[in-house]
Backbone atoms as SQL, in Angstrom:
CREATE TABLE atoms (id INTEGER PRIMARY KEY, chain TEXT, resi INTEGER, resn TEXT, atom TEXT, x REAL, y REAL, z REAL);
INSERT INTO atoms VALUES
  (1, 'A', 1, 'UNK', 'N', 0.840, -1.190, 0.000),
  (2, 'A', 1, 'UNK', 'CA', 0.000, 0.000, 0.000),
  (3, 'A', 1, 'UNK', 'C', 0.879, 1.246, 0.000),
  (4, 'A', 2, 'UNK', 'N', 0.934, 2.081, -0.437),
  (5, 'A', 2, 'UNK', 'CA', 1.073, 3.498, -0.667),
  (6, 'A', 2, 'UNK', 'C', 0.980, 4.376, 0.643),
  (7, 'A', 3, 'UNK', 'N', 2.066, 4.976, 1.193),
  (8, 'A', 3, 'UNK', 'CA', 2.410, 5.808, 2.206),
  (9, 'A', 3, 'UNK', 'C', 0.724, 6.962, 2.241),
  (10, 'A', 4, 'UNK', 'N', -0.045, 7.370, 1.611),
  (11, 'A', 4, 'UNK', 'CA', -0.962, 8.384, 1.654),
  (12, 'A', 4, 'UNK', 'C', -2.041, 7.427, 1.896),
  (13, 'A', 5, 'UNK', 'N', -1.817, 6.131, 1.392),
  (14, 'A', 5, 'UNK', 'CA', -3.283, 5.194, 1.929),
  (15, 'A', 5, 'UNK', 'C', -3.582, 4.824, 3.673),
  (16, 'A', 6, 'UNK', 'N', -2.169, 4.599, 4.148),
  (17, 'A', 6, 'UNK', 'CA', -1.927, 3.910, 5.133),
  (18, 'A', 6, 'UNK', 'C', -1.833, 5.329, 6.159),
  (19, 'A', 7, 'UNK', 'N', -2.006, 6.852, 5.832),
  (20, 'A', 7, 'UNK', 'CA', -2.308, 7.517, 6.315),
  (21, 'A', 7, 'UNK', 'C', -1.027, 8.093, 7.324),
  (22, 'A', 8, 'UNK', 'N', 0.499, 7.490, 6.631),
  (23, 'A', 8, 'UNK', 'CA', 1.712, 8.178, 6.937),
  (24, 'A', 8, 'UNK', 'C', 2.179, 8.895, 6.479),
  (25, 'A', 9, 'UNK', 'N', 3.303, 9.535, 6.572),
  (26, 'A', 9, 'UNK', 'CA', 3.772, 11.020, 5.576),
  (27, 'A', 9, 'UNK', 'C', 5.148, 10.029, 5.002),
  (28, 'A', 10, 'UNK', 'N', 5.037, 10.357, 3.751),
  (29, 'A', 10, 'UNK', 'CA', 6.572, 10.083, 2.960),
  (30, 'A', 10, 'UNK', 'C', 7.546, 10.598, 3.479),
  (31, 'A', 11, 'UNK', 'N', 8.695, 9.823, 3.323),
  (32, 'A', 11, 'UNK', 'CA', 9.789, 10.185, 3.743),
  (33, 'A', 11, 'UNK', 'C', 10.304, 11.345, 3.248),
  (34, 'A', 12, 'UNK', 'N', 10.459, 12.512, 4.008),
  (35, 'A', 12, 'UNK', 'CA', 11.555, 13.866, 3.013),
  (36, 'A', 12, 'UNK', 'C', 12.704, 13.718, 2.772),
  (37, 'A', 13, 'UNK', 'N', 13.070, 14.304, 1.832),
  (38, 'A', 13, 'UNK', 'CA', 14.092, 13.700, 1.001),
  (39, 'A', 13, 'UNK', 'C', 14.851, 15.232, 1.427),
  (40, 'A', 14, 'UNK', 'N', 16.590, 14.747, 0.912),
  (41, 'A', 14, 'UNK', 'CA', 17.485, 15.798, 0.998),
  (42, 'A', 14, 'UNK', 'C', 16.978, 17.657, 0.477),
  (43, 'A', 15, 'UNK', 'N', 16.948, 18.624, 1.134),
  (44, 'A', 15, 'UNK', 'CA', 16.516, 19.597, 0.369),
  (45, 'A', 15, 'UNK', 'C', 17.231, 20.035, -1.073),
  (46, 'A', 16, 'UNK', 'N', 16.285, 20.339, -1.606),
  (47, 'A', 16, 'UNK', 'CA', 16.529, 20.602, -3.019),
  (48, 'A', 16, 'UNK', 'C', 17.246, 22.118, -2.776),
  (49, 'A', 17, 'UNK', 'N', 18.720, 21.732, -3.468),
  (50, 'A', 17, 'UNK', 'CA', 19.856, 22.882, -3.691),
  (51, 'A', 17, 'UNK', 'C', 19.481, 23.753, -5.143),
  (52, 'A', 18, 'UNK', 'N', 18.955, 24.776, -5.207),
  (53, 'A', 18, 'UNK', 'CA', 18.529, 25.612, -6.675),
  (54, 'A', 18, 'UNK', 'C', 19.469, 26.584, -6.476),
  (55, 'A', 19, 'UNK', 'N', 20.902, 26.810, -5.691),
  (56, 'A', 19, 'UNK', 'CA', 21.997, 28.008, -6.370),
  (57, 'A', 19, 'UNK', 'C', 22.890, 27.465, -5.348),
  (58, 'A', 20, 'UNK', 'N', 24.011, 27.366, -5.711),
  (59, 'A', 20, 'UNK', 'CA', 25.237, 27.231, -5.008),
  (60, 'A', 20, 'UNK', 'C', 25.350, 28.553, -3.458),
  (61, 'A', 21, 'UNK', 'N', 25.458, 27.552, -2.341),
  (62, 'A', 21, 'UNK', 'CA', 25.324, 28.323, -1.422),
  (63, 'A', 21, 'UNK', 'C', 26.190, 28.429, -0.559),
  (64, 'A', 22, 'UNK', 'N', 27.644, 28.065, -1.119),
  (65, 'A', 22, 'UNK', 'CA', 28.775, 27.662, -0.023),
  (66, 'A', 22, 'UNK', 'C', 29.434, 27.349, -1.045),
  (67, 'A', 23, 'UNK', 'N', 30.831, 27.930, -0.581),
  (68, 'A', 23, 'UNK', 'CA', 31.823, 27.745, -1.650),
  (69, 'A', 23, 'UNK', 'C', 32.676, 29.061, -2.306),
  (70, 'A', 24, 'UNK', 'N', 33.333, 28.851, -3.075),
  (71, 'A', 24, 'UNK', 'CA', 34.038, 30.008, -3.639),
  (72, 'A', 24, 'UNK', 'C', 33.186, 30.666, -4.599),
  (73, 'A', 25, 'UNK', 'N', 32.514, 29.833, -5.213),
  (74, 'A', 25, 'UNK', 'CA', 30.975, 30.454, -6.246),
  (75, 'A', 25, 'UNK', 'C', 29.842, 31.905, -5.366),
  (76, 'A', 26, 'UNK', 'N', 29.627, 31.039, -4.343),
  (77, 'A', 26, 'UNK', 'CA', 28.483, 31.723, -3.308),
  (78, 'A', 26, 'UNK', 'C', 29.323, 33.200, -2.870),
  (79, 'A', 27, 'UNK', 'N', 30.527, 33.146, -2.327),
  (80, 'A', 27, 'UNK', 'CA', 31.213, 34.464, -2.412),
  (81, 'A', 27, 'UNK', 'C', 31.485, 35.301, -3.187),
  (82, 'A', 28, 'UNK', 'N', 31.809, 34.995, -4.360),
  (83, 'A', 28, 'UNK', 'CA', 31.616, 35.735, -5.511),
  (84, 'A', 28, 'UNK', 'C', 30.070, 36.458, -6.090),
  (85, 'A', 29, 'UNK', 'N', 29.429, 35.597, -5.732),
  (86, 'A', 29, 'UNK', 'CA', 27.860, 35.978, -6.034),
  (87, 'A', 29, 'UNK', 'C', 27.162, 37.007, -4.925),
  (88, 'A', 30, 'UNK', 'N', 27.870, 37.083, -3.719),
  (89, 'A', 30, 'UNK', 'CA', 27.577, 37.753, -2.687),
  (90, 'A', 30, 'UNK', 'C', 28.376, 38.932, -2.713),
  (91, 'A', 31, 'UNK', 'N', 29.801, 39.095, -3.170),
  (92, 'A', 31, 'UNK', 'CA', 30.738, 40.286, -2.724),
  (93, 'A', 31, 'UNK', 'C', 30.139, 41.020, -4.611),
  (94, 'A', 32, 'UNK', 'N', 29.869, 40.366, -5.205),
  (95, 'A', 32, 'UNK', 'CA', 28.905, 40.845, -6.328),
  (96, 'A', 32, 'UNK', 'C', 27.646, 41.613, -6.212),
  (97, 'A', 33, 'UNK', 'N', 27.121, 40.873, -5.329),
  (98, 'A', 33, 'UNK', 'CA', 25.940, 41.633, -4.957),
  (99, 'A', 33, 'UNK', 'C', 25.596, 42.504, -4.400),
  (100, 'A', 34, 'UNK', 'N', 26.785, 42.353, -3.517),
  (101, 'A', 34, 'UNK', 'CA', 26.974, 44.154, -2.278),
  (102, 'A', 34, 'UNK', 'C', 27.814, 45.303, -3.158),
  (103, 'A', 35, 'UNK', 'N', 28.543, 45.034, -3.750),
  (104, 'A', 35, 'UNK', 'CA', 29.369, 45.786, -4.869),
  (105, 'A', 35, 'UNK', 'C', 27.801, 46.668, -5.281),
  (106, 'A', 36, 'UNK', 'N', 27.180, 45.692, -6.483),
  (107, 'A', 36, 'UNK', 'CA', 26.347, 45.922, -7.132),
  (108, 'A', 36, 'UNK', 'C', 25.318, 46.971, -6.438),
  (109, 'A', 37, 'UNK', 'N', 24.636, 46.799, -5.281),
  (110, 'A', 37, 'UNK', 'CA', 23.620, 47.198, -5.052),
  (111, 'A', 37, 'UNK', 'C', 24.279, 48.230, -3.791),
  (112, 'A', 38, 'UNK', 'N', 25.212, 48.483, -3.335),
  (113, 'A', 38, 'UNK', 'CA', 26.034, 49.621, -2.716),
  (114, 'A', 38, 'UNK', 'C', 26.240, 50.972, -3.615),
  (115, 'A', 39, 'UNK', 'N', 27.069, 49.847, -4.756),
  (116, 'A', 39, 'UNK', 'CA', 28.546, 50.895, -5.757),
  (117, 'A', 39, 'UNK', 'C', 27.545, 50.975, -6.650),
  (118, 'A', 40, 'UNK', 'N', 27.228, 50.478, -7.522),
  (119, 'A', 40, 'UNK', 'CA', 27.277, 50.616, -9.534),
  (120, 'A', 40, 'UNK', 'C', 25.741, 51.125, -9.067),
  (121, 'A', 41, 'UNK', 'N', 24.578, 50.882, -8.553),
  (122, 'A', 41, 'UNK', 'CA', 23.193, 50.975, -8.608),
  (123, 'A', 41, 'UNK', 'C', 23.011, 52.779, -8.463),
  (124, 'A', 42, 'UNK', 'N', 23.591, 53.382, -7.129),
  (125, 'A', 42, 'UNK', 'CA', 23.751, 54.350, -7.033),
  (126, 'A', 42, 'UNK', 'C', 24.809, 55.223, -8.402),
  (127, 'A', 43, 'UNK', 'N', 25.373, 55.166, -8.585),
  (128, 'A', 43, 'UNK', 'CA', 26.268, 55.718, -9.566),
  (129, 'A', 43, 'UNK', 'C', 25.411, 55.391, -11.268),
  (130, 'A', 44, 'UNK', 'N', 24.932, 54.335, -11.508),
  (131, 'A', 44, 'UNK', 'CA', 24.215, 54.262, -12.614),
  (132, 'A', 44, 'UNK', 'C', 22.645, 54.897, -12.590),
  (133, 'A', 45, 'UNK', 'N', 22.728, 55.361, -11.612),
  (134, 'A', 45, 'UNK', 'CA', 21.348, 55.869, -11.044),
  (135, 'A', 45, 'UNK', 'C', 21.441, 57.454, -11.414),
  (136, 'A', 46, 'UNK', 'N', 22.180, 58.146, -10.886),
  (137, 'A', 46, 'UNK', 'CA', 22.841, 59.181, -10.930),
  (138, 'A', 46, 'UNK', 'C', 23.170, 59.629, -12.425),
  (139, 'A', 47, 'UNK', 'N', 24.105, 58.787, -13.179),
  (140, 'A', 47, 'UNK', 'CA', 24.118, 58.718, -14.592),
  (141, 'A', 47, 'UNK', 'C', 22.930, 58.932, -15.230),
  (142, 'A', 48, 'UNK', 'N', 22.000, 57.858, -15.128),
  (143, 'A', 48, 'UNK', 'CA', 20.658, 57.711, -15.817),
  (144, 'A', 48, 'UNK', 'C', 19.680, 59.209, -15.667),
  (145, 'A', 49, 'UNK', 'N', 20.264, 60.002, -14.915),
  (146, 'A', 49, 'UNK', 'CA', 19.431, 61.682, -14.443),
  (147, 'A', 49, 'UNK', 'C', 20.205, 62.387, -15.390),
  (148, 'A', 50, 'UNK', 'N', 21.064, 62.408, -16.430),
  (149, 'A', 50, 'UNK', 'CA', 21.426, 62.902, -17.314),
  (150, 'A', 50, 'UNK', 'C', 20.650, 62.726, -18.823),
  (151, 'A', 51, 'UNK', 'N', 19.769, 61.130, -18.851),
  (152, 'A', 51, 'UNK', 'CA', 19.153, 61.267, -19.943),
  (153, 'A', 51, 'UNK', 'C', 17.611, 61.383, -19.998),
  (154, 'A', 52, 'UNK', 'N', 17.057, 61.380, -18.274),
  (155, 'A', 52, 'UNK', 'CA', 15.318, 60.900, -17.949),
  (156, 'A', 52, 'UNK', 'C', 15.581, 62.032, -16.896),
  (157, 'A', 53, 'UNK', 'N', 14.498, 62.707, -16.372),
  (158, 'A', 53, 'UNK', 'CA', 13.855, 63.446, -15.309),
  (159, 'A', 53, 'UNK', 'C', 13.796, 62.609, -14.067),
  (160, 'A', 54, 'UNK', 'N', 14.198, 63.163, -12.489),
  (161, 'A', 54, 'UNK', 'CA', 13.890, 61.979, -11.450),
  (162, 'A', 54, 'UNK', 'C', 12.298, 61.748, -11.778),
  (163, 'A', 55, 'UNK', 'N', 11.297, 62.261, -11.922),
  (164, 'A', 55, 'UNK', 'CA', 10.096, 62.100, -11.560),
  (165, 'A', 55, 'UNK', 'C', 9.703, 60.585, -12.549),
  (166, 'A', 56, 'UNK', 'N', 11.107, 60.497, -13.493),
  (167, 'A', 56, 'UNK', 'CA', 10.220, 59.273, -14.562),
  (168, 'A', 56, 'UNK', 'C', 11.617, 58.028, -13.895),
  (169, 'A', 57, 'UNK', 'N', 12.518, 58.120, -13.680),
  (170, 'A', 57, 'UNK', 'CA', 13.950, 57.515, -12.884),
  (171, 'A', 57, 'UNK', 'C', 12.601, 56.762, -11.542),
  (172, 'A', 58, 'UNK', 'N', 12.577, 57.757, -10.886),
  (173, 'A', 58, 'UNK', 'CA', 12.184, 57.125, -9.297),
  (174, 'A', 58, 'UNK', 'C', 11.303, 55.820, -9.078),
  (175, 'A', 59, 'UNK', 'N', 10.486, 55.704, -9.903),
  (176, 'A', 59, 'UNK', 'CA', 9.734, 54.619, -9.710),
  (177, 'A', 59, 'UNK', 'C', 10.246, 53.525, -9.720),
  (178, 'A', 60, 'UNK', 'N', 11.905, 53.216, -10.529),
  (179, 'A', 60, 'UNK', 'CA', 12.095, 52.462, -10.904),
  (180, 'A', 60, 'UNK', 'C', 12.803, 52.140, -9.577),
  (181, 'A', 61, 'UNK', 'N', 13.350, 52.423, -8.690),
  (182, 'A', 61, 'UNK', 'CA', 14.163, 52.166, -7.817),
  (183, 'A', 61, 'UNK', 'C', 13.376, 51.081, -6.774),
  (184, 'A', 62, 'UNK', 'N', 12.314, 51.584, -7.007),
  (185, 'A', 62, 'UNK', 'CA', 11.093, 50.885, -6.042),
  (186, 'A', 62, 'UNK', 'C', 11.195, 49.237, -6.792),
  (187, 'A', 63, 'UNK', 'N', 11.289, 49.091, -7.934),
  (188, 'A', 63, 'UNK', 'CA', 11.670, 47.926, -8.557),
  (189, 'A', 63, 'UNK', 'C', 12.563, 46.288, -7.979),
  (190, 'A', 64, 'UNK', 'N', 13.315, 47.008, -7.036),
  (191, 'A', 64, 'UNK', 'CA', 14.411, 46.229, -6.385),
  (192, 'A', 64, 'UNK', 'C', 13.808, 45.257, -5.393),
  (193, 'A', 65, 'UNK', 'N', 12.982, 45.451, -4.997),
  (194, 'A', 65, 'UNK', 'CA', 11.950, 44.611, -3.937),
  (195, 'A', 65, 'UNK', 'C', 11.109, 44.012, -5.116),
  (196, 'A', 66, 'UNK', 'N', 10.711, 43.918, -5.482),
  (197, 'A', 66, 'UNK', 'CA', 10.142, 43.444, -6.510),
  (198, 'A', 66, 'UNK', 'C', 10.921, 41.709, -7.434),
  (199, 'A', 67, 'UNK', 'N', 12.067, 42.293, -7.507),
  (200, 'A', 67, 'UNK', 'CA', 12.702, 41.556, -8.483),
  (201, 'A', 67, 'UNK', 'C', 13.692, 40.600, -7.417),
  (202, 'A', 68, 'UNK', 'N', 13.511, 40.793, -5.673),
  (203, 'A', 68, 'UNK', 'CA', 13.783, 39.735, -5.063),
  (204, 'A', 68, 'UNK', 'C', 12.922, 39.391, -4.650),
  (205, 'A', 69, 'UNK', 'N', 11.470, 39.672, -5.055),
  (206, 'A', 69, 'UNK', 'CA', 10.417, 38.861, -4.561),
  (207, 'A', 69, 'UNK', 'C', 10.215, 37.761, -5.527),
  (208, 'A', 70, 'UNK', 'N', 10.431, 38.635, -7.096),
  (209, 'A', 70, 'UNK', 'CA', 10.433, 37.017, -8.262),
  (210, 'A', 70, 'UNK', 'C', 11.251, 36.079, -7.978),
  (211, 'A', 71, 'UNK', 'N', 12.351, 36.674, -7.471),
  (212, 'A', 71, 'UNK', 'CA', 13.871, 35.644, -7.794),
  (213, 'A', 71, 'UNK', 'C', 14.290, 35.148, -6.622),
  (214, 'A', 72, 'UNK', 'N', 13.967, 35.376, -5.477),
  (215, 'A', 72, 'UNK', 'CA', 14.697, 34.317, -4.811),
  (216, 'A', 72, 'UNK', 'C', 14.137, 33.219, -4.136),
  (217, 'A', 73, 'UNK', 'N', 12.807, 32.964, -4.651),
  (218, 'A', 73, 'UNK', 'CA', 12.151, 30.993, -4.611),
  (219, 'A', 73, 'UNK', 'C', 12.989, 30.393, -6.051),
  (220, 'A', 74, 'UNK', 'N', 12.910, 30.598, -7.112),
  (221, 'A', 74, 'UNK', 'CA', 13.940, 29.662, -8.107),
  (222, 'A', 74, 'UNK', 'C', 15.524, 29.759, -7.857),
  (223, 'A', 75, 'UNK', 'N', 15.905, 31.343, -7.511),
  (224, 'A', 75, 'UNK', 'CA', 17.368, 31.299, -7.236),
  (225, 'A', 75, 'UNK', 'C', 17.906, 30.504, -5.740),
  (226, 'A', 76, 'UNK', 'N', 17.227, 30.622, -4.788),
  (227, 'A', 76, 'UNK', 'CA', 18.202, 30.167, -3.301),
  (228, 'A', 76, 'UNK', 'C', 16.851, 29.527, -2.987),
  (229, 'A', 77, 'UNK', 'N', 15.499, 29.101, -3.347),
  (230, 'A', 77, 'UNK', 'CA', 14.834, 28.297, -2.610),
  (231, 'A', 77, 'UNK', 'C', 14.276, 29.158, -1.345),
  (232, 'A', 78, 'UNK', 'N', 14.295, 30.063, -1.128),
  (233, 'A', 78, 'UNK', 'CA', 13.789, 30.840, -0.211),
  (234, 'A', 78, 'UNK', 'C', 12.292, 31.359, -0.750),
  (235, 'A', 79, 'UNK', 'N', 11.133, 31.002, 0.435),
  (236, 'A', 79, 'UNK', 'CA', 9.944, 31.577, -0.359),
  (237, 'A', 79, 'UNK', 'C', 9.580, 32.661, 0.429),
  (238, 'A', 80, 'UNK', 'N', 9.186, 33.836, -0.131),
  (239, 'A', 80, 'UNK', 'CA', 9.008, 35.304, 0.178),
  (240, 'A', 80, 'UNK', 'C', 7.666, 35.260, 1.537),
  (241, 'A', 81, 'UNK', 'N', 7.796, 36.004, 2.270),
  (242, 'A', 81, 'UNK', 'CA', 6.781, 36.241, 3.096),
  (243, 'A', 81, 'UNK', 'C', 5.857, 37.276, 2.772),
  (244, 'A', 82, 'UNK', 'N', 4.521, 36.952, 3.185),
  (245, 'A', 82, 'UNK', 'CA', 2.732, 37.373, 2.705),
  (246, 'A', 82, 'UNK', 'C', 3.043, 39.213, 2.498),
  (247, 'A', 83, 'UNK', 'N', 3.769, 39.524, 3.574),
  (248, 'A', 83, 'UNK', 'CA', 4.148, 41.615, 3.297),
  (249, 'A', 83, 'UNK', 'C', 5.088, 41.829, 2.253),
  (250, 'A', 84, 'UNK', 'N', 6.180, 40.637, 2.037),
  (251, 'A', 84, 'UNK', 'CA', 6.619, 40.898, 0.690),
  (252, 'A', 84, 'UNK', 'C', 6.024, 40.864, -0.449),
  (253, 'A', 85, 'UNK', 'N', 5.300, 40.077, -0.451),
  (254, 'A', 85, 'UNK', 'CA', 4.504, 39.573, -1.590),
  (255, 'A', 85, 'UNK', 'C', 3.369, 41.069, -2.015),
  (256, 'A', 86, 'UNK', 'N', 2.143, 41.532, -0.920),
  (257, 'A', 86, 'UNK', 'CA', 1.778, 42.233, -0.837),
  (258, 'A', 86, 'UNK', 'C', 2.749, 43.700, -1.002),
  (259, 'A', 87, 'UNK', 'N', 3.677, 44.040, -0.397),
  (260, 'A', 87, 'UNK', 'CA', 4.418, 45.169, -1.117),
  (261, 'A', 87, 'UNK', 'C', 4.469, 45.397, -2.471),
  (262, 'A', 88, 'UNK', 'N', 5.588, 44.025, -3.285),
  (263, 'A', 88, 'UNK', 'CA', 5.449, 44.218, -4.067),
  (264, 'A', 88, 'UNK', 'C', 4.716, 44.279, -5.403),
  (265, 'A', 89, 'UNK', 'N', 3.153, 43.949, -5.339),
  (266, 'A', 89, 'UNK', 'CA', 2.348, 43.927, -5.889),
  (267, 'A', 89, 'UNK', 'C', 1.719, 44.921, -6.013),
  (268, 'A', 90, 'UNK', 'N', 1.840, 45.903, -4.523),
  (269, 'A', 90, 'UNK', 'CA', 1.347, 47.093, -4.437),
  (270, 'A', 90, 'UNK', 'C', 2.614, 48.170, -5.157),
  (271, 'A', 91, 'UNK', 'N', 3.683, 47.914, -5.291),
  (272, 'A', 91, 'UNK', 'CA', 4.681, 48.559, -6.190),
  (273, 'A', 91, 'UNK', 'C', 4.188, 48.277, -7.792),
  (274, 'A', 92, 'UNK', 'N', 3.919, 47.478, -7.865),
  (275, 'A', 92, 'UNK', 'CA', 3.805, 47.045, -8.950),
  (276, 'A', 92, 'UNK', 'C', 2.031, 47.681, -9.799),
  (277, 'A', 93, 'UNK', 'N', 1.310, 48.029, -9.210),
  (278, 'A', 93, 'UNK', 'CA', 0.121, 48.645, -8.816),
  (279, 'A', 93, 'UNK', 'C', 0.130, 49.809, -9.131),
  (280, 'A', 94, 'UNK', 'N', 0.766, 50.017, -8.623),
  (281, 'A', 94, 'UNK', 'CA', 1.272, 51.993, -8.285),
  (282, 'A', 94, 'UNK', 'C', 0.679, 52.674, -7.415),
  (283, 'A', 95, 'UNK', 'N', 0.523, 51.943, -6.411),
  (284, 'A', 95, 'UNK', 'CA', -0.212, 52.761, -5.149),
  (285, 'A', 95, 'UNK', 'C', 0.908, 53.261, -3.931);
């Protein structure tokens, strides 16, 4: 008989690894990411007010919550919590 007939839970299996999380890879992807969203975001931000108005720039910044609410259940297996989710939908909204 089948573990769901007999009214037991299947065995869980090893967690499923979806991005390297340890290692010389995972540091690179991390001292990348603080670089990125410290250094280049601000400075390309700044740049980008040379060819757009802030009033059409700003919204986009709000973007960043957003795009770790898509990405980090397929990238690191992490699933977003109910105010993230709700934020960014309401970013996404425009309220």
């Amino acid at each position: 008989s089948s573990p769901a007939s007999n009214g037991t839970q299947p065995e869980a299996g090893p967690p499923i690894r979806r991005f390297c999380t340890k290692g010389l890879i995972a540091k690179v992807f991390l001292l990348g990411g603080m670089i990125g969203m410290s250094v280049l975001n601000p400075v390309f931000s700044v740049l980008a007010m040379k060819y757009a108005s802030p009033s059409i720039l700003a919204p986009f910044s709000g973007l960043t919550l957003v795009w770790i609410v898509l990405f980090s259940q397929p990238l690191i297996g992490e699933r977003p919590s109910t105010p993230q989710i709700l934020a960014s939908t309401l970013i996404v909204v425009g309220e």
